[in-house]
C-alpha positions as CSV (number, residue, x, y, z in Angstrom):
1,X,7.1,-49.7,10.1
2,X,8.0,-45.7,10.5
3,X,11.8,-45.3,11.4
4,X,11.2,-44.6,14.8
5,X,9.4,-47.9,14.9
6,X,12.6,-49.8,13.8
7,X,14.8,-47.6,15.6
8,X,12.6,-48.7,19.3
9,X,12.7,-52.4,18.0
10,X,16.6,-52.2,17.9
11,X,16.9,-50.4,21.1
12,X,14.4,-53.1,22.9
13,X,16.7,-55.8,21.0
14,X,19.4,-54.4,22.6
15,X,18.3,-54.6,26.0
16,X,17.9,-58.5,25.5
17,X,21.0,-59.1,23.6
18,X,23.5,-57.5,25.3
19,X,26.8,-55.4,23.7
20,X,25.3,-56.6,20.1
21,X,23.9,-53.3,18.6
22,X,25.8,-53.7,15.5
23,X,25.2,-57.0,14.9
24,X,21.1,-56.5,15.5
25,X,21.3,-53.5,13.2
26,X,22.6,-56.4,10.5
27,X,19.9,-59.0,11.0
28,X,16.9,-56.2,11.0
29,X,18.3,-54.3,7.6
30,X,18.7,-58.3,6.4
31,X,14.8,-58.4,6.8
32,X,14.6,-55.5,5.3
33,X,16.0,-56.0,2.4
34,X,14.3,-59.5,2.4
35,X,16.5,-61.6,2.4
36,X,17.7,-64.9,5.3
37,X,20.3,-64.9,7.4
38,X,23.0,-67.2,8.7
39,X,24.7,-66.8,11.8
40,X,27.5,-68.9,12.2
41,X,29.3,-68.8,15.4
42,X,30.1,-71.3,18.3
43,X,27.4,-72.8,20.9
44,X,25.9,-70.9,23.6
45,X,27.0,-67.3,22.5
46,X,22.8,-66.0,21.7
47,X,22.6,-67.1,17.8
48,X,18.7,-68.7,18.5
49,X,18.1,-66.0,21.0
50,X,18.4,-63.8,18.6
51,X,16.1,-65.2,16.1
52,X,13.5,-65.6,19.0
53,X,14.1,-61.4,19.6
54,X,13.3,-60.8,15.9
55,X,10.5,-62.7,15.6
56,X,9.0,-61.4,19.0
57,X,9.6,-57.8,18.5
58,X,8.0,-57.6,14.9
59,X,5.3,-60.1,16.0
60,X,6.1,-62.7,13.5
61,X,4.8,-66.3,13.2
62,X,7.5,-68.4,14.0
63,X,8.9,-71.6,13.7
64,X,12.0,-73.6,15.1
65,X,13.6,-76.8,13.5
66,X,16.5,-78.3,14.9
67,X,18.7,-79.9,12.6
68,X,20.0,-83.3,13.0
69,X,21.3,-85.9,10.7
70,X,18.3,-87.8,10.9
71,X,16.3,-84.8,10.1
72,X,14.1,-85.9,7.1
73,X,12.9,-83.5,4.1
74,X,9.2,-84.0,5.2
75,X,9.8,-83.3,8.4
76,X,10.3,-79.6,7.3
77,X,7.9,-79.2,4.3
78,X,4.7,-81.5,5.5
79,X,3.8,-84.8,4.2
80,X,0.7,-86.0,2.7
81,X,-1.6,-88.6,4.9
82,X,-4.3,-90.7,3.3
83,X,-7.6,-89.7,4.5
84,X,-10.2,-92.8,4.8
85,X,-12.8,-90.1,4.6
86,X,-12.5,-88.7,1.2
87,X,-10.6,-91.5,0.0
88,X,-7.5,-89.1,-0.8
89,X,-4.1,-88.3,0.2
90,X,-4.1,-85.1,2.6
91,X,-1.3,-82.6,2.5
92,X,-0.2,-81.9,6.4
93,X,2.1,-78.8,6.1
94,X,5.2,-78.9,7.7
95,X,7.0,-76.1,10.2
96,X,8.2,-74.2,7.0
97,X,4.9,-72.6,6.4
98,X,5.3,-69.4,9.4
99,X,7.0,-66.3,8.4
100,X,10.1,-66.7,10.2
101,X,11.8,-70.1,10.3
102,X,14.8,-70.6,12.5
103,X,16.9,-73.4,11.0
104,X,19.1,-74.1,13.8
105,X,21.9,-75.9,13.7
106,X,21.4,-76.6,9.9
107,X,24.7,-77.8,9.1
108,X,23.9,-80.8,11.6
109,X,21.6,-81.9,8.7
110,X,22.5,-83.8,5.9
111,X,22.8,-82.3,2.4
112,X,19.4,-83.9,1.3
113,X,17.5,-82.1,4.1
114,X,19.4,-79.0,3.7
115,X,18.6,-78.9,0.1
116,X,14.7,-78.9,1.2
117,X,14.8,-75.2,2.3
118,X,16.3,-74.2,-1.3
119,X,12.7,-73.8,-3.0
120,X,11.2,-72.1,-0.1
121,X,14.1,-69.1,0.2
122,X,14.2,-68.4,-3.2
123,X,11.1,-68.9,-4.5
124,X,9.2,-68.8,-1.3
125,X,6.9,-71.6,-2.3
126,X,6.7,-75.5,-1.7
127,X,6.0,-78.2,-4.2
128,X,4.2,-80.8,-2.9
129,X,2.7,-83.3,-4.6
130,X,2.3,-82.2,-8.0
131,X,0.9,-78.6,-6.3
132,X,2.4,-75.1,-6.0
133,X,2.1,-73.9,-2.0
134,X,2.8,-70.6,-1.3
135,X,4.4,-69.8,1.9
136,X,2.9,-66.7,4.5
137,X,3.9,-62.8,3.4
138,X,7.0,-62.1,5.0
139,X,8.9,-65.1,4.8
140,X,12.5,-65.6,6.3
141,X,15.0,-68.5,7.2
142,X,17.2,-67.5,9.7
143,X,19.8,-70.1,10.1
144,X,22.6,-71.2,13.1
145,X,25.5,-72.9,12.3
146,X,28.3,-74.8,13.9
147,X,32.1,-74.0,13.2
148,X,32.6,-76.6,10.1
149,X,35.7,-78.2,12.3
150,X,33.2,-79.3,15.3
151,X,31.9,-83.0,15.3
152,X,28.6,-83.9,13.2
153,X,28.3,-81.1,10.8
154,X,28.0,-81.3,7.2
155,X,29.1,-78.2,5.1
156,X,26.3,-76.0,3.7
157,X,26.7,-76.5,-0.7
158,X,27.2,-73.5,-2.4
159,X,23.5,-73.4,-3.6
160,X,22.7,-72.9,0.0
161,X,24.9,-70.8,1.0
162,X,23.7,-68.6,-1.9
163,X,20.4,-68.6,-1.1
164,X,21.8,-66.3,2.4
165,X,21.6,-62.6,2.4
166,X,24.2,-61.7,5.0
167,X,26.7,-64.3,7.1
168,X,27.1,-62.7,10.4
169,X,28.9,-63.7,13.8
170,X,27.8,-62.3,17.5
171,X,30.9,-63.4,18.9
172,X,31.7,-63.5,22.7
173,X,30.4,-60.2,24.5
174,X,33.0,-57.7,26.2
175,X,33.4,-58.1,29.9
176,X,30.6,-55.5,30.7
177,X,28.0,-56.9,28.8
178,X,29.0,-60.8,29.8
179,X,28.8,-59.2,33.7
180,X,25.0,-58.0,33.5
181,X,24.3,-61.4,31.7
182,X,25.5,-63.3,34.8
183,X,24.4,-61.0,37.6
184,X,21.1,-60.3,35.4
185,X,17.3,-61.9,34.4
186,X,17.7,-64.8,32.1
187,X,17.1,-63.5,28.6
188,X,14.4,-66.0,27.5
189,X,12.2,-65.3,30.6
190,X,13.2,-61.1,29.6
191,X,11.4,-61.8,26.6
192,X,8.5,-63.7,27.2
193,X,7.2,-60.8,29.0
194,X,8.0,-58.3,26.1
195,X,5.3,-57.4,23.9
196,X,5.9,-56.8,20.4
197,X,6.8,-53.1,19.3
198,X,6.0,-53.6,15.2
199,X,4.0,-55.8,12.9
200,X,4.5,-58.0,9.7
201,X,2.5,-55.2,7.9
202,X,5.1,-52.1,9.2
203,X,7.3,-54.9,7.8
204,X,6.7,-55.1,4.4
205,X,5.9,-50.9,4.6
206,X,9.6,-50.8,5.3
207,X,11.0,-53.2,2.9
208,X,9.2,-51.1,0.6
209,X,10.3,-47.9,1.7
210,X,13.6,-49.6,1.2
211,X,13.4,-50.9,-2.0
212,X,12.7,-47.1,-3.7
213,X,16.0,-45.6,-2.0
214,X,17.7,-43.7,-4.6
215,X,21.2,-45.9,-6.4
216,X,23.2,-43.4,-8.4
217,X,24.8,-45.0,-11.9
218,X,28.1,-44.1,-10.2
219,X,27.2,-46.8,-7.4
220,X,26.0,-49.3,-9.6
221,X,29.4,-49.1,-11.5
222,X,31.2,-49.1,-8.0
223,X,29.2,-52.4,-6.8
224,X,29.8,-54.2,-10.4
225,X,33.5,-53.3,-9.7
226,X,33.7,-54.9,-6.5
227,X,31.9,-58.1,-8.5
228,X,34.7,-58.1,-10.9
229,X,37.0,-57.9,-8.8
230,X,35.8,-61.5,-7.0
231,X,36.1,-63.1,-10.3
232,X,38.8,-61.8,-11.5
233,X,41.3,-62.6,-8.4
234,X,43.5,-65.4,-8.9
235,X,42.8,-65.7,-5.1
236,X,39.6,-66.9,-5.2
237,X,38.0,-70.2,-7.0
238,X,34.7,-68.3,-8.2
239,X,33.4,-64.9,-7.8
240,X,30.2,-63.7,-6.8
241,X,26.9,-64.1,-8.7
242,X,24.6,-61.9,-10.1
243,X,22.6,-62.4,-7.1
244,X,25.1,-61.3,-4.4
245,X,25.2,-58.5,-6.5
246,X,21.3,-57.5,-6.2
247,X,21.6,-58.9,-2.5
248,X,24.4,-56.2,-2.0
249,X,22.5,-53.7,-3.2
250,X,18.9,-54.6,-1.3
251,X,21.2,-55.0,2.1
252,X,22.9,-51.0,1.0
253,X,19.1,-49.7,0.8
254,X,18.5,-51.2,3.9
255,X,21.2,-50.6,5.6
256,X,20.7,-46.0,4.1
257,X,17.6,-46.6,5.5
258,X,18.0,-47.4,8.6
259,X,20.6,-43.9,8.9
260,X,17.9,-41.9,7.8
261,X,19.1,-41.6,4.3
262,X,17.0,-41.5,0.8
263,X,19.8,-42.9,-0.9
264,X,22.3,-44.9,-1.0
265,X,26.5,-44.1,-0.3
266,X,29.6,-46.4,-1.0
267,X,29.8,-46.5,2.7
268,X,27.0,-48.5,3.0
269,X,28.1,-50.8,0.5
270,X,31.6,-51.4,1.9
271,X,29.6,-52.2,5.3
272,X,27.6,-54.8,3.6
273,X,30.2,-56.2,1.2
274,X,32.4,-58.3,3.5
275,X,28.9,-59.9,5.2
276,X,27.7,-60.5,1.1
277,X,30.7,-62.3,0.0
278,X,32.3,-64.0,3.0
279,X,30.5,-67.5,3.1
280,X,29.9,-66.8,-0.9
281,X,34.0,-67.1,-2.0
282,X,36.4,-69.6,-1.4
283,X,40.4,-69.5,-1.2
284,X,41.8,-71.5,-4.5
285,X,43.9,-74.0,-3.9
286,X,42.7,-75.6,-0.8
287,X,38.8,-74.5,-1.1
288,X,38.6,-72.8,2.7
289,X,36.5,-69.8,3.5
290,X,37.9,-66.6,2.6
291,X,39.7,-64.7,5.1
292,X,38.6,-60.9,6.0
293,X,41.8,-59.7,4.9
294,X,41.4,-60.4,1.1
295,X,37.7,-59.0,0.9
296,X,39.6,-56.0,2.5
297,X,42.5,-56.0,0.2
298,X,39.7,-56.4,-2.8
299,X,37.7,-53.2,-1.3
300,X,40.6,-51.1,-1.1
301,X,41.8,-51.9,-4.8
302,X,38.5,-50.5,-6.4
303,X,38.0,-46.7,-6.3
304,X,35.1,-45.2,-5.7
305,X,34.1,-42.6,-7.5
């Protein structure tokens, strides 16, 4: 996918998803950089529509699995069926095998069934049966979830929650944009009539455009700084992992790419960081989410060189 290929693709986005440029610009470098991405934000504010624009635009297979507490594991990966035929169990695959998999709602699931994606985003494979089954080339989960304090939800483990790129939230739109939502087209019926402006193929071109971006040593030392700097705060129950880390660093490249750049700045690391780390750390002391303000007060302590 040429820039200007990605650059049309968020401009058509953005004339679906109103007043949500940044926030688009996110979820695409998040592909990018190949990694899945939770949005977590209240009902009725675009989070599926959103998933529907990506995989749309970029001409994806797609998927959609509600989550619901009665949700079963099987019901995601396949099952296998006896078949009289050939006297043999049958493997039946399940909605997880498309190349972009909206989870929505996942923390309406519980634990078990969440714990069924965990394979499939890391290794992007399924075990089934005694047999390795590898899932289509790309491969994302993009997930919805709930505010933890509404009715029915089950928090995400921090295995899960690990297994995300980038946490984002789209947040109500400003009055302008909420006005030519009312007085305009409804958005799904906008995009069924859009065709799609890229391919899986431009895709993967892209993610590996991104992935040979230029990281200087004086980065590297910057991000492993930042790192630090989660584990070491008496603020904070654990830091991040190793693989936040390499996340951080995929989402930078992505993110440099996107501007046009063949490297990478600090700038586009301190844009990532807070989306990296958020749903990654946890306040000691009383376990809840950590606030913006202390990934900000951790960002300013570190200098960058």
């Amino acid at each position: 996918m040429p820039l200007h290929h990605a650059n049309r693709l968020l401009e058509t986005a953005g004339r679906i998803i109103l007043g949500k440029e940044r926030e688009l610009r996110l979820a695409l470098a998040c592909l990018i950089a190949r990694g899945h991405l939770l949005i977590e934000d209240v009902p009725g504010v675009g989070k599926t529509t959103l998933a529907h624009v990506l995989a749309r635009l970029i001409g994806l297979q797609f998927q959609r699995i509600q989550f619901t507490s009665d949700l079963l594991p099987a019901d995601i990966l396949g099952v296998s069926i006896f078949d009289r035929s050939t006297s043999a169990f049958r493997f039946h695959p399940g909605p997880v095998f498309a190349q972009l998999i909206l989870a929505d709602e996942i923390n309406r699931a519980t634990p078990k069934t969440q714990s069924a994606l965990l394979e499939a985003m890391e290794e992007r494979q399924v075990t089934a049966d005694g047999a390795t089954l590898a899932l289509p080339e790309p491969f994302f989960v993009i997930a919805t979830q709930n505010p933890a304090h509404q009715i029915g939800t089950f928090p995400l483990p921090e295995s899960q929650l690990d297994r995300f790129l980038l946490r984002i939230r789209l947040g109500y739109p400003d009055r302008a944009a909420e006005r030519a939502l009312l007085m305009g087209e409804d958005r799904r019926e906008l995009l069924e009539r859009q065709p799609a402006v890229a391919s899986p193929s431009a895709l993967l071109e892209l993610q590996h455009a991104a992935q040979g971006l230029h990281v200087s040593d004086a980065l590297v030392d910057y991000v492993q700084a930042l790192l630090g700097a989660t584990r070491n705060s008496p603020e904070l129950i654990n830091g991040l992992s190793p693989r936040a880390g390499l996340g951080l660093l995929a989402a930078a490249r992505a993110w440099a790419l996107l501007d046009g750049r063949d490297h990478v700045l600090p700038e586009d690391v301190q844009t990532l960081f807070p989306h990296v780390a958020a749903h990654r750390l946890h306040l000691a002391g009383d376990g809840r989410p950590v606030p913006p303000a202390t990934l900000v007060r951790l960002m300013q302590a570190i200098a960058v060189r």
